[in-house]
Z-matrix of the N, CA and C atoms (Angstrom, degrees):
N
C 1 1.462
C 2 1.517 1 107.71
N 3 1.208 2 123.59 1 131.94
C 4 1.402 3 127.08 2 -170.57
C 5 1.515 4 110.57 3 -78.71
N 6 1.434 5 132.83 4 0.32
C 7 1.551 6 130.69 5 176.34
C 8 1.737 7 86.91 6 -83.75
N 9 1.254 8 124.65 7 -42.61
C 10 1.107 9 111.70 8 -173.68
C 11 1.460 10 133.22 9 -74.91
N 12 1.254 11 109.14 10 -6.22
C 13 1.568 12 130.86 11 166.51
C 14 1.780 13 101.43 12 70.31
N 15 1.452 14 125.53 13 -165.45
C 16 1.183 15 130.77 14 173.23
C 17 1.747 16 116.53 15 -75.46
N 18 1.717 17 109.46 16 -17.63
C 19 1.211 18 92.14 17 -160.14
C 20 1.816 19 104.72 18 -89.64
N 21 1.677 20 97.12 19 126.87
C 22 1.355 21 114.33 20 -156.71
C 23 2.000 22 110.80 21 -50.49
N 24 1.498 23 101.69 22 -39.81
C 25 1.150 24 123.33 23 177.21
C 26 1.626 25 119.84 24 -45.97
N 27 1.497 26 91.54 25 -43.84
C 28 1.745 27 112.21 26 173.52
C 29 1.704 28 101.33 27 -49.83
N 30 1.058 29 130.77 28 -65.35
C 31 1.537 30 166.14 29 141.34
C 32 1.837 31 81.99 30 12.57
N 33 1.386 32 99.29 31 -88.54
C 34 1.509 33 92.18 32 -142.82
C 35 2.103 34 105.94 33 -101.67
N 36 1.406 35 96.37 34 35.66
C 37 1.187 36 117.26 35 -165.47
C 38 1.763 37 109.52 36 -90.93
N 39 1.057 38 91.46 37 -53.95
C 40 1.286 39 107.14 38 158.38
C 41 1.792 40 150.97 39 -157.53
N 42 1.396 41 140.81 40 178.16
C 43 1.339 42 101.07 41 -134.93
C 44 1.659 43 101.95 42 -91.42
N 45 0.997 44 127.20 43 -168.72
C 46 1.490 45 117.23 44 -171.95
C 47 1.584 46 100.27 45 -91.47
N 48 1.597 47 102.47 46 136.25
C 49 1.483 48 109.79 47 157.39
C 50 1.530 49 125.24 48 -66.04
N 51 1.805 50 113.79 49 156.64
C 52 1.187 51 106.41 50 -175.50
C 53 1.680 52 143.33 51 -68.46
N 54 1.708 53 96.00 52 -3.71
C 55 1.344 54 121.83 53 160.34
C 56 1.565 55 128.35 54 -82.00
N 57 1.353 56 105.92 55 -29.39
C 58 1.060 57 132.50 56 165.39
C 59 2.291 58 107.09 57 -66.97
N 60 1.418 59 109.89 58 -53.96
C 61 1.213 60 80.17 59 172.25
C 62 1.619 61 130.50 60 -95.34
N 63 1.139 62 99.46 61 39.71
C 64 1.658 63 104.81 62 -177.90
C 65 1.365 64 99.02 63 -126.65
N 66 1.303 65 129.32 64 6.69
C 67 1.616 66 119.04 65 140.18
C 68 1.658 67 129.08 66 -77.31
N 69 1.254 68 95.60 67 -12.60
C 70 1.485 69 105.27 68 157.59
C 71 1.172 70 117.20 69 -5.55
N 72 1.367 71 147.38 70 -16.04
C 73 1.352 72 109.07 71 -110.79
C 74 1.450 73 119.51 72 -102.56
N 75 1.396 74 125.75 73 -1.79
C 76 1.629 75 125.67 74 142.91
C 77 1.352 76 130.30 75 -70.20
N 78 1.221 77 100.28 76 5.55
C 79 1.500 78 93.71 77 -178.50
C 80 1.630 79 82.84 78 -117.05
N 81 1.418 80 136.05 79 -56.88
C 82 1.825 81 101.11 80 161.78
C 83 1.555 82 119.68 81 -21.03
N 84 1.153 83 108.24 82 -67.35
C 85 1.794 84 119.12 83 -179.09
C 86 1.361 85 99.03 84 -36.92
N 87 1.333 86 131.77 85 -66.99
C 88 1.110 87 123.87 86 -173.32
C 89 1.644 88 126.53 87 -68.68
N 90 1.359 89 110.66 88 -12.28
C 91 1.481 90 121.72 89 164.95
C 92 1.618 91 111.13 90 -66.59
N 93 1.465 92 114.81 91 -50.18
C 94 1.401 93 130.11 92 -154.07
C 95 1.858 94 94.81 93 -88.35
N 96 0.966 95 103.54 94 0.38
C 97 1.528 96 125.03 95 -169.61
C 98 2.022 97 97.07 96 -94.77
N 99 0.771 98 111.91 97 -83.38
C 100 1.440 99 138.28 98 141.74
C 101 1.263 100 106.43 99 7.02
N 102 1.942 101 114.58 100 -76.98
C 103 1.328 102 120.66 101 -165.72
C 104 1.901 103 108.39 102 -76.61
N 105 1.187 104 104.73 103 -31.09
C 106 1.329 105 106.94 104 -170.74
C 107 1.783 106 99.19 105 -57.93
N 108 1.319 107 107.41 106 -51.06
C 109 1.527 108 113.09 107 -173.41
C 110 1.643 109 126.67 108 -70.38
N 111 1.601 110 111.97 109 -32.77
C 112 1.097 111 141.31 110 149.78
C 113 1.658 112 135.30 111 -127.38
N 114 1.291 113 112.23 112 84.03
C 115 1.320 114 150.07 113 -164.54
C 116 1.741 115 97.08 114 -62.01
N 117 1.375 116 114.03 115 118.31
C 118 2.001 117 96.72 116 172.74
C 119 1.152 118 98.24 117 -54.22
N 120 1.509 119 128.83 118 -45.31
C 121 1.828 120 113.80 119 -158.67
C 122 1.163 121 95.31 120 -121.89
N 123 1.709 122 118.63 121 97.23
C 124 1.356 123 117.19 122 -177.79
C 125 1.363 124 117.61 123 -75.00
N 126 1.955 125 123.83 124 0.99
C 127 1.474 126 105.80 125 161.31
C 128 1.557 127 112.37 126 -147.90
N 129 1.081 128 127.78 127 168.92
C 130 1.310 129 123.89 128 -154.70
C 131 1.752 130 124.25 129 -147.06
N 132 0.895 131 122.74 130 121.10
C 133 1.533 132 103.69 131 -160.21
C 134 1.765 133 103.90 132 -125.51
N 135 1.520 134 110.91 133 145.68
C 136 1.513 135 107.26 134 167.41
C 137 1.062 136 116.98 135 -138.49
N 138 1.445 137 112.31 136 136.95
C 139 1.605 138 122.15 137 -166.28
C 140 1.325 139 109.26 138 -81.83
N 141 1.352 140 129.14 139 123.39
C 142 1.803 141 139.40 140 -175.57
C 143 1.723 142 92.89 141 -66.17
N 144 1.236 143 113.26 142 136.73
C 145 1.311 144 118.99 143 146.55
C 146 1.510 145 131.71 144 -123.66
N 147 1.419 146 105.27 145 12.76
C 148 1.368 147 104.62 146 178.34
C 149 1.484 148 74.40 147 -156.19
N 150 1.638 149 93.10 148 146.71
C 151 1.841 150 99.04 149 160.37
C 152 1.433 151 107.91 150 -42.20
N 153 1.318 152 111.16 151 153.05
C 154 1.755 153 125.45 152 150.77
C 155 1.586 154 108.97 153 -167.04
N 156 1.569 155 102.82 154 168.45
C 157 1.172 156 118.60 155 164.85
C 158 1.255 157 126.55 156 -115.66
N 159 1.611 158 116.95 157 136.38
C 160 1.456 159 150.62 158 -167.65
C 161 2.104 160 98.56 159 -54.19
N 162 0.819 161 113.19 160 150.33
C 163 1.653 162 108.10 161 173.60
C 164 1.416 163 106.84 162 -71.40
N 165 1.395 164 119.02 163 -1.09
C 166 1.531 165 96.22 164 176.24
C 167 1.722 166 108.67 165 -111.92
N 168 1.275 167 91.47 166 11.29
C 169 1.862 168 101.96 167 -179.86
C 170 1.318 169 129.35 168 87.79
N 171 1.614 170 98.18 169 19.85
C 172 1.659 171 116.00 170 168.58
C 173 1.608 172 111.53 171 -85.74
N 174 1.303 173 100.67 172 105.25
C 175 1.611 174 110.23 173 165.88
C 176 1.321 175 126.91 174 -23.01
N 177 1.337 176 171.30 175 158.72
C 178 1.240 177 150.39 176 140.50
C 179 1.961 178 103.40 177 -143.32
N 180 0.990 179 96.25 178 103.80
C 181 1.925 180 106.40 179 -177.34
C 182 1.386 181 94.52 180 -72.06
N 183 1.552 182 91.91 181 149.65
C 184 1.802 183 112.08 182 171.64
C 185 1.176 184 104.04 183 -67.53
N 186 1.739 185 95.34 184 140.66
C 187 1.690 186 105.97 185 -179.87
C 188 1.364 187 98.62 186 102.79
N 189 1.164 188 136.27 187 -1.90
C 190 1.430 189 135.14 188 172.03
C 191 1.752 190 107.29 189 -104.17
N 192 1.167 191 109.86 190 152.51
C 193 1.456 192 128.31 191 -170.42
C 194 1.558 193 92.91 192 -117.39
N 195 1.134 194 114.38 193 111.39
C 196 1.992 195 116.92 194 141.81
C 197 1.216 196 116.58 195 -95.85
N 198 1.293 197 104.22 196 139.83
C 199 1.582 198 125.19 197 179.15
C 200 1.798 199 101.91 198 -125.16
N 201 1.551 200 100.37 199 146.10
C 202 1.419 201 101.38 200 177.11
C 203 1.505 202 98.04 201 -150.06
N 204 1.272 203 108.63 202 174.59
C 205 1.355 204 113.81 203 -162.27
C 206 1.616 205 122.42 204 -112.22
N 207 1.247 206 129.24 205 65.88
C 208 1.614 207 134.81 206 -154.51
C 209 1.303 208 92.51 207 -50.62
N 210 1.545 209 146.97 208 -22.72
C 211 1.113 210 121.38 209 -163.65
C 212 1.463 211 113.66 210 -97.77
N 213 1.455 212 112.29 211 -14.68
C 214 1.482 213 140.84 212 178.19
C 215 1.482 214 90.49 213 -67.26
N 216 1.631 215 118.84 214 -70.54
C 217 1.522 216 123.49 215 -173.37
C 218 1.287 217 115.47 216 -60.44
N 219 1.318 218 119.63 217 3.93
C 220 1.561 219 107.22 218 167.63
C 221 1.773 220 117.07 219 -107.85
N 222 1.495 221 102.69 220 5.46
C 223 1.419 222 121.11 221 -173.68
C 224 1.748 223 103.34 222 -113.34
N 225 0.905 224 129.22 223 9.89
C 226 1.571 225 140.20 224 178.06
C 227 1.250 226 110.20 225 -68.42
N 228 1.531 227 120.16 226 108.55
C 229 1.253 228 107.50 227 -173.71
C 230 1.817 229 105.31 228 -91.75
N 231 1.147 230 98.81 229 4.05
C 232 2.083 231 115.05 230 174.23
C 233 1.740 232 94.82 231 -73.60
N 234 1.242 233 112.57 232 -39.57
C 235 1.605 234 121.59 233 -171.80
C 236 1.538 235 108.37 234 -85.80
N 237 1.263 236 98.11 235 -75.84
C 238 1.229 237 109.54 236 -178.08
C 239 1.980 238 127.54 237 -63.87
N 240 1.218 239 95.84 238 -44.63
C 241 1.500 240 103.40 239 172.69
C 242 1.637 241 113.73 240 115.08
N 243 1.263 242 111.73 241 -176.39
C 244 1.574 243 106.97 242 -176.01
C 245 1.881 244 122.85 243 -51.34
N 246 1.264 245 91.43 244 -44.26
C 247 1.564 246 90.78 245 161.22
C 248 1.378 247 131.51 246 -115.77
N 249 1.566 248 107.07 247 75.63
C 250 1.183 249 127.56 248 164.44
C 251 1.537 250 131.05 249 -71.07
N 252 1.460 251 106.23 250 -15.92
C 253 1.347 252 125.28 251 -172.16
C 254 1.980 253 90.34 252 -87.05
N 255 1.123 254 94.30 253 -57.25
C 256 1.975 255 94.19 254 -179.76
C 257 1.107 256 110.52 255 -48.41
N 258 2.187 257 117.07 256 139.56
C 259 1.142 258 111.48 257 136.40
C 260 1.615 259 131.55 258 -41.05
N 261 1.290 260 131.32 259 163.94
C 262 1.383 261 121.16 260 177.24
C 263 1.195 262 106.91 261 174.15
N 264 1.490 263 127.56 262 62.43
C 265 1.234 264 123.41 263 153.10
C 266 1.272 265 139.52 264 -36.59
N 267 0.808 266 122.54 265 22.63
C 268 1.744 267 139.62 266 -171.28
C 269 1.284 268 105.27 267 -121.88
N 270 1.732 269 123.48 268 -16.20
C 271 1.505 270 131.19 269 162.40
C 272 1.346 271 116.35 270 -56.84
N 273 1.455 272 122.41 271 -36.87
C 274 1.706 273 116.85 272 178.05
C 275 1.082 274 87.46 273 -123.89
N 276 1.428 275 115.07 274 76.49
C 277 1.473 276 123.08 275 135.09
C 278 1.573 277 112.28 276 -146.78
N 279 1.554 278 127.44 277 162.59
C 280 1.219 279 114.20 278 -152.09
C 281 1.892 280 84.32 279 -127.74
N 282 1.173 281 121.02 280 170.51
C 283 1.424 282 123.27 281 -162.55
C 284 1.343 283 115.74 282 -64.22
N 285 1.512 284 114.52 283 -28.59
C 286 1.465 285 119.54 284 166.50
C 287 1.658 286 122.13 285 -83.32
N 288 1.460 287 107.54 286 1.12
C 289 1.315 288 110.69 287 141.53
C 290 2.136 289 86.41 288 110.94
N 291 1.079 290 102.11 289 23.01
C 292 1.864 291 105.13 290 -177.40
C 293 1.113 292 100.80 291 -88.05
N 294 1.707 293 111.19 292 159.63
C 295 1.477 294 110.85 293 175.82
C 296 1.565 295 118.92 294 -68.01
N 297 1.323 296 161.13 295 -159.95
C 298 1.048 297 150.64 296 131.78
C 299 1.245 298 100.63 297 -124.47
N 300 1.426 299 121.68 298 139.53
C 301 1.407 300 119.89 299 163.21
C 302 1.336 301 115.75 300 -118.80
N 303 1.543 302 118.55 301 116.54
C 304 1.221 303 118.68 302 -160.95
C 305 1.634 304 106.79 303 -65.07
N 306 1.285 305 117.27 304 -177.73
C 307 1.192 306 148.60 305 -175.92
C 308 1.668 307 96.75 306 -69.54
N 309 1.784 308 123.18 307 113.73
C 310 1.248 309 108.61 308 -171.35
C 311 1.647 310 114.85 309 -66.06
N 312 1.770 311 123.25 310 -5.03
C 313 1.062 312 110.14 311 -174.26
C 314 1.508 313 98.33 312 -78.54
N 315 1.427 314 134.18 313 -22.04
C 316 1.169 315 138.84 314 169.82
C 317 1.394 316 110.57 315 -39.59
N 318 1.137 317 105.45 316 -91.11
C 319 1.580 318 139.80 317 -176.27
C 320 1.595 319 120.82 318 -79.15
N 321 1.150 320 91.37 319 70.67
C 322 1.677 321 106.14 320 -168.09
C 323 1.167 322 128.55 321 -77.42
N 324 1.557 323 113.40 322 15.10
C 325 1.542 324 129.20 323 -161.75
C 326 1.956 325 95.82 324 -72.15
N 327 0.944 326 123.04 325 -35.33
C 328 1.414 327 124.95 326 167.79
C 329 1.540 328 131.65 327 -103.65
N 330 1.354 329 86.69 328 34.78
C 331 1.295 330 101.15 329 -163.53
C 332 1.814 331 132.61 330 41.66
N 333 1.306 332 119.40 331 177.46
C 334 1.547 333 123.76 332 -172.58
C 335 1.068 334 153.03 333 -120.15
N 336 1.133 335 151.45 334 125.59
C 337 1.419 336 135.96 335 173.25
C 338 1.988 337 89.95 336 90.74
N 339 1.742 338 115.67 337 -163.14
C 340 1.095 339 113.56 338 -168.55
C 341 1.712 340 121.04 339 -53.97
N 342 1.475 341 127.62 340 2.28
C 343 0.730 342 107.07 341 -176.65
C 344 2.150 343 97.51 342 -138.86
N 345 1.331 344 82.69 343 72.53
C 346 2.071 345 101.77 344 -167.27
C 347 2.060 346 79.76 345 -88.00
N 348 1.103 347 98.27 346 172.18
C 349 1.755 348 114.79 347 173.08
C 350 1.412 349 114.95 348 -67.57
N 351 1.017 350 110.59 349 88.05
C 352 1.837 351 90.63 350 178.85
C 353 1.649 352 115.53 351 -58.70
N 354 1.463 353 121.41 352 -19.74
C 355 1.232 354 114.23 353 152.22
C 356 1.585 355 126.50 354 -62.86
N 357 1.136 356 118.63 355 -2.53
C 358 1.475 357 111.27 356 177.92
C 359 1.565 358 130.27 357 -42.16
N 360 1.255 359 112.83 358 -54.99
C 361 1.778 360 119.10 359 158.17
C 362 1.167 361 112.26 360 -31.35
N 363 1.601 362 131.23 361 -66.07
C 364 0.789 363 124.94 362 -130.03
C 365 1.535 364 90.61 363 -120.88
N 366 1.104 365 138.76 364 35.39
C 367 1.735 366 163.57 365 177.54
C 368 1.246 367 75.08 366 -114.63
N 369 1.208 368 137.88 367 -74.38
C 370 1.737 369 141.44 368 -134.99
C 371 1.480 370 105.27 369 -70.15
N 372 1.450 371 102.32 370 -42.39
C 373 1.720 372 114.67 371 -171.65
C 374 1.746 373 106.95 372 -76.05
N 375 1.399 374 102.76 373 -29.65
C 376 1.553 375 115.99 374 -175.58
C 377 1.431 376 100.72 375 -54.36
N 378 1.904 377 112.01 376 -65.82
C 379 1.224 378 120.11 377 -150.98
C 380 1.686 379 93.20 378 -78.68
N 381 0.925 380 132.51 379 -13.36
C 382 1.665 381 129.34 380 -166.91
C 383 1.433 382 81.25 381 -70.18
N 384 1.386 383 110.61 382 -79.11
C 385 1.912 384 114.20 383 -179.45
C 386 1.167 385 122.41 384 21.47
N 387 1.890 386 81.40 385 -97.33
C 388 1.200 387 88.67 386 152.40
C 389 1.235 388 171.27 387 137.16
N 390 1.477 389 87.90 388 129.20
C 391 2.027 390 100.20 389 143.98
C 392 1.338 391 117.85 390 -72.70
N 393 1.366 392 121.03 391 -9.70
C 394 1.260 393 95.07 392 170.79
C 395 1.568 394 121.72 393 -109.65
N 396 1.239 395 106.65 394 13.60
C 397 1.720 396 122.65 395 157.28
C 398 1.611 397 108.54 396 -92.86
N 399 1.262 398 120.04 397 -34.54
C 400 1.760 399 110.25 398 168.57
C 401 1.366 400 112.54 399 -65.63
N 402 1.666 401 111.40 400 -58.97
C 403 1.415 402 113.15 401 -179.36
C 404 1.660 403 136.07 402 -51.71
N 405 1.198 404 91.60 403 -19.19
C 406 1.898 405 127.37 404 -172.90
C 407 1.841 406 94.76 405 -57.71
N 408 2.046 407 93.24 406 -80.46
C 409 1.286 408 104.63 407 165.75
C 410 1.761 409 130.12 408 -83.38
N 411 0.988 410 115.57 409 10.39
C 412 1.911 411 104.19 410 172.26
C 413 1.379 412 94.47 411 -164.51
N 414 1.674 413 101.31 412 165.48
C 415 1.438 414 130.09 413 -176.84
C 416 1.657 415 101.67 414 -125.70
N 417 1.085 416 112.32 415 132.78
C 418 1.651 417 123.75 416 -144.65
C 419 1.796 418 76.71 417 -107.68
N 420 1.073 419 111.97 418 140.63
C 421 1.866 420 117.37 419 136.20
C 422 1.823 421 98.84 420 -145.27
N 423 1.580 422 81.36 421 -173.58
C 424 1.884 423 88.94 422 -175.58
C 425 1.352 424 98.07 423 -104.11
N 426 1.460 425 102.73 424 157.40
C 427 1.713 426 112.46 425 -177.69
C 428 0.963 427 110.42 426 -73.67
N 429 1.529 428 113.98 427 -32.22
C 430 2.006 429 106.22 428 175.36
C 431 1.468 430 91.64 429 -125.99
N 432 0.979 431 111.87 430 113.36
C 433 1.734 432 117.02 431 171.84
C 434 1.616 433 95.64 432 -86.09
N 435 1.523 434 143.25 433 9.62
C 436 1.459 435 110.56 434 138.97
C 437 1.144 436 121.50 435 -99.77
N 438 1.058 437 112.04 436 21.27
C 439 1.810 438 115.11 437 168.32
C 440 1.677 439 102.63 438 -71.97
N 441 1.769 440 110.73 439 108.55
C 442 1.192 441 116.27 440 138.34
C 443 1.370 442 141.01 441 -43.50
N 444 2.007 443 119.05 442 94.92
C 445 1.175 444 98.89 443 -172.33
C 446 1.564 445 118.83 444 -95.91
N 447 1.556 446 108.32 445 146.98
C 448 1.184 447 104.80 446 -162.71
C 449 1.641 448 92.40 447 -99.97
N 450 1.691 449 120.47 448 -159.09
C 451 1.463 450 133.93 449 170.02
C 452 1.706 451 104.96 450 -143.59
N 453 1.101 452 94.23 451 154.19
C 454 1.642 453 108.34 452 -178.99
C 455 1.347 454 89.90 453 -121.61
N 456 2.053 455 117.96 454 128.17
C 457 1.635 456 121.33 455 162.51
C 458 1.823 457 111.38 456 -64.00
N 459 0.724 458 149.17 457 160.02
C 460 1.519 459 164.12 458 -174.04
C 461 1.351 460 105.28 459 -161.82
N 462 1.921 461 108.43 460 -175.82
C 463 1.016 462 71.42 461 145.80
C 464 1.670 463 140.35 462 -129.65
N 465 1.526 464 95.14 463 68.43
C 466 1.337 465 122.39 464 -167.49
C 467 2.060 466 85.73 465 -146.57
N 468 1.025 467 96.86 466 145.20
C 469 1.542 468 104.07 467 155.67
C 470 1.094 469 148.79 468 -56.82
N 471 1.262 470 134.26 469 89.82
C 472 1.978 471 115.72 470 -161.57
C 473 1.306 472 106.89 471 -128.58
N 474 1.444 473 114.78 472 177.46
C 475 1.637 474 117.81 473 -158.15
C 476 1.817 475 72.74 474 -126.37
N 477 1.594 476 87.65 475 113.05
C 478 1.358 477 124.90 476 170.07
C 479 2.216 478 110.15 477 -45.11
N 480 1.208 479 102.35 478 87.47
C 481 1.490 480 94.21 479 -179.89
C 482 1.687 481 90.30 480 111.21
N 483 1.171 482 111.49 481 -142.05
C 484 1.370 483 129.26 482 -143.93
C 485 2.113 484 89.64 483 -140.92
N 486 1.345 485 127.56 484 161.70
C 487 0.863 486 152.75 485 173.98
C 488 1.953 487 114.49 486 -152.17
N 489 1.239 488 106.43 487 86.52
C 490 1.562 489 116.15 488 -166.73
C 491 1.578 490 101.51 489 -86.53
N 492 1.274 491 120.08 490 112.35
C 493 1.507 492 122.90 491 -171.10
C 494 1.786 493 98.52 492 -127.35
N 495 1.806 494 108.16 493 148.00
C 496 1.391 495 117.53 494 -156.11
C 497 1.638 496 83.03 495 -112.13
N 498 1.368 497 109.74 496 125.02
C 499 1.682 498 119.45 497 169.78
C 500 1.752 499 103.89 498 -87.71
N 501 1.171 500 110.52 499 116.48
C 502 1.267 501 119.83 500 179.67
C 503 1.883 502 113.91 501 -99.18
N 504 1.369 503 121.10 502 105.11
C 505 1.130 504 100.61 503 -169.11
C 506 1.614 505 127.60 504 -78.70
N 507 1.457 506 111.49 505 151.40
C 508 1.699 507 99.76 506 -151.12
C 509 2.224 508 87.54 507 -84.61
N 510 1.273 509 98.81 508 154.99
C 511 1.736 510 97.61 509 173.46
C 512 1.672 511 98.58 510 -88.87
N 513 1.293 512 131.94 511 -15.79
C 514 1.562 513 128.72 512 175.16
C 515 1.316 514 99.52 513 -148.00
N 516 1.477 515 102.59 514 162.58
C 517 1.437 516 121.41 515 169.13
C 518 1.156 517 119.13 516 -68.59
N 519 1.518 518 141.80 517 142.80
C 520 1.108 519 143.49 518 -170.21
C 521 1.545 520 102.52 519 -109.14
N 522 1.267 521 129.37 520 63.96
C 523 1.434 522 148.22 521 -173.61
C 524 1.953 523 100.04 522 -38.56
N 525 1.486 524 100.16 523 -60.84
C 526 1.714 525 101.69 524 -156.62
C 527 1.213 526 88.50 525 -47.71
N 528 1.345 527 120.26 526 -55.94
C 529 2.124 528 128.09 527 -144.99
C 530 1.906 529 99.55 528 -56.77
N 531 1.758 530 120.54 529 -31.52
C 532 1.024 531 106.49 530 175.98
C 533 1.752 532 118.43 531 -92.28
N 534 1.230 533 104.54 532 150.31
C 535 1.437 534 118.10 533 -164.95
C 536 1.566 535 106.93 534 -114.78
């Protein structure tokens, strides 16, 4: 972050202001990056209480339940595009380097329309925290990088088994890599 200049000390001196963490803004990208691909609540359901119709002109009578799949809708290559399967933080960002925040019917990880997270902000400010108090001090890999990791549905998302990762502590801050 450029208020904090190069000197590393500045860095871990004291904790970041709240202007300070909303320049974040690739490492948001890379959060919102994250949720699209792995969603906490990969499915979601709402109970009809009055007839209505779907935006594409599917009827649905009261007393019916739709369920859809946020983790499916973040893998859409109709939505997302040819590389929907890739990480790619560079998707919510715009050429001058701004965050973009898609359209919540897009990006449904916090759900949409009148009933979006009103915690959402402050999910965003949480997870910046932090990763950027882990990332500050350690560099994460996995203990067996051929361990296939799988996921278990809940109803929250989880990585089926265990994922055992070695925190390596960094001897300096890696200033450029944060944005």
């Amino acid at each position: 972050i450029e208020t904090r200049g190069n000197d590393v000390a500045s860095w871990l001196g004291e904790p970041l202001e709240f202007e300070e963490i909303d320049r974040l803004i690739y490492l948001k990208a890379a959060l919102s990056e994250s949720l699209r691909l792995y969603p906490s609540v990969p499915e979601d359901s709402k109970h009809v209480v009055y007839d209505d119709v779907l935006p594409d002109g599917t009827f649905v009578p009261a007393g019916s339940s739709v369920t859809y799949s946020i983790y499916a809708t973040g893998r859409m290559k109709s939505t997302w595009g040819d590389d929907c399967l890739e990480f790619r933080p560079e998707r919510w960002l715009s050429p001058d380097g701004k965050f973009i925040m898609h359209d919540s019917n897009k990006f449904v990880a916090f759900n949409a329309g009148p009933r979006i997270c009103l915690g959402k902000d402050f999910a965003y400010r949480q997870m910046k925290i932090v990763a950027m108090a882990l990332l500050s001090f350690f560099r994460f890999k996995l203990a067996d990088e051929t361990k296939l990791v799988t996921y278990r549905t809940m109803f929250t998302l989880h990585i089926d088994g265990s994922l055992p990762m070695i925190a390596v502590p960094r001897t300096t801050l890696v200033i450029s890599s944060m944005h």
